[in-house]
C-alpha positions in Angstrom: -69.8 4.4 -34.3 -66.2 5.3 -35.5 -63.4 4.3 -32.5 -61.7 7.2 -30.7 -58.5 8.4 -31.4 -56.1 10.0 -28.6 -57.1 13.5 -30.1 -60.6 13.0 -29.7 -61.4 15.3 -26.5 -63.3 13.2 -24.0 -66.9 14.0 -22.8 -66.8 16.5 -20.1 -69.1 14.7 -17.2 -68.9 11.4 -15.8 -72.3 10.6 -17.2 -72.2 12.0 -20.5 -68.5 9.3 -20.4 -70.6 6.4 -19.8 -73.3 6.7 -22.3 -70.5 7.0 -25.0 -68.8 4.2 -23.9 -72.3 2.2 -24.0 -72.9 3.9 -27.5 -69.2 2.8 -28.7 -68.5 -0.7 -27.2 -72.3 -1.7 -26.6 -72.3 -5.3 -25.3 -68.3 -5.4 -24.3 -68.0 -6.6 -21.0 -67.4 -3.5 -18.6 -68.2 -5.4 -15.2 -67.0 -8.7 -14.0 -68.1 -9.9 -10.8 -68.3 -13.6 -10.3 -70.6 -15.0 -12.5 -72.1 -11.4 -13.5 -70.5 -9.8 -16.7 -72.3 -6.6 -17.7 -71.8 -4.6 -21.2 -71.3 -1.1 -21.4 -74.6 -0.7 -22.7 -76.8 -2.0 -19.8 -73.9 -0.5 -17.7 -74.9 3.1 -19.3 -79.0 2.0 -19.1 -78.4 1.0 -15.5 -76.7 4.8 -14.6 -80.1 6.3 -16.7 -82.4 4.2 -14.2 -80.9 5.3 -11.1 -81.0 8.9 -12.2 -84.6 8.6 -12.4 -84.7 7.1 -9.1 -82.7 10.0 -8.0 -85.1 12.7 -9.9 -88.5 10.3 -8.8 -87.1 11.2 -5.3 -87.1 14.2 -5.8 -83.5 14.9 -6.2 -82.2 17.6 -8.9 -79.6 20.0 -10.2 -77.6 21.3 -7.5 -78.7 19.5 -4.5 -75.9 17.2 -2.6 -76.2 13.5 -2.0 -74.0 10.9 0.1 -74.5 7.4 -1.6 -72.9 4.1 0.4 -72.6 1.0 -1.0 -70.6 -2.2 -1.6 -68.0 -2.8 -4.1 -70.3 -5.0 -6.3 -71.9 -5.2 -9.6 -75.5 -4.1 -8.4 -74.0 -0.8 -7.7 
């Protein structure tokens, strides 16, 4: 996948910015903790699991959620 330049407009959602950074960098380290080092790629595949979590729970479009959790990798 051809590198962005700083014309290239960025994707609109927080999402759709994540699975383009997995799609363009792939297995470049995007988390660091401790011993840990995650790739954009399993970052992006890791935000696709919890959405079906999210959806499996019967979550969708629209509805509001509060989400607490530490400031580690596993979230």
């Amino acid at each position: 996948m051809a590198a962005m330049t700083p014309t290239d407009p960025l994707p609109a959602t927080i999402p759709r910015l994540l699975l383009d950074a997995g799609a363009r960098r792939g297995g470049k380290v995007a988390i660091e903790d401790g011993p840990v080092a995650l790739g954009y790629a399993a970052l992006a595949e890791s935000m696709l699991e919890a959405a079906r979590a999210f959806m499996a729970a019967g979550i969708g479009p629209g509805d509001r959620v509060a989400i607490w959790a530490p400031n580690i990798w596993e979230w």
